[in-house]
N, C-alpha and C positions, 0 to 999 in steps of 0.2 A: 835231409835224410833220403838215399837212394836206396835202393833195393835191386840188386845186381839179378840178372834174370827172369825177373819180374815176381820174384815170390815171395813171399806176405810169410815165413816162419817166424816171425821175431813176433808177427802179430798173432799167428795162429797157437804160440806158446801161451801169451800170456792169458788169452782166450780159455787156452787148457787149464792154466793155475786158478781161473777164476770159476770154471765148471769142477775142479778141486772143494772149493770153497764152498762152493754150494751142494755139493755130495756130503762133505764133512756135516754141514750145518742140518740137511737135511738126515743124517745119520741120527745127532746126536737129539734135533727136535724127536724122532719115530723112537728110539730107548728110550729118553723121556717118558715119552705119550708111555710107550710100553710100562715101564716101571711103575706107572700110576693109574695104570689101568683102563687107562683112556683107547679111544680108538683112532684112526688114524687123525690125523690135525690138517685142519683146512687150511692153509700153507705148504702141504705135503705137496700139494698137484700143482699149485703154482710154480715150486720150485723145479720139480720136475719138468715142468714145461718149460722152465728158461734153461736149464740144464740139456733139455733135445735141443733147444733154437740155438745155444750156442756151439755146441755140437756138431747143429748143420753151419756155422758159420765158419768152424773150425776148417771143414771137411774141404768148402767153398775157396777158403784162403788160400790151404794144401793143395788146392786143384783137383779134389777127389769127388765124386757126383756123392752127393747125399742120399739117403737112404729115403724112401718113399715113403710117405703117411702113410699108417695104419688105420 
């Protein structure tokens, strides 16, 4: 497998579809929690947190500088 001018989008897609995945999941864990009254779910921050790192990986493959820890 080559990659004609050295750019990573085929990887930096699917990277996107899988922080997809985890926005969805985390959607529908927080309505959940919400509809039952609960408060946020200890999973929520987890998921978020791999949803920023893949984000910065995304950015890294595009060749774009990632955004700075807060």
């Amino acid at each position: 497998m080559s990659d004609r001018g050295g750019g990573y989008d085929d990887l930096a897609n699917r990277l996107a579809a899988v922080a997809a995945d985890l926005d969805e999941r985390t959607f529908d864990m927080l309505r959940e929690a919400s509809a039952e009254g609960r408060g946020r779910p200890a999973d929520d921050k987890r998921l978020t947190q791999a949803r920023r790192a893949i984000e910065k990986a995304i950015n890294l493959l595009r060749g774009r500088d990632s955004a700075p820890d807060d």
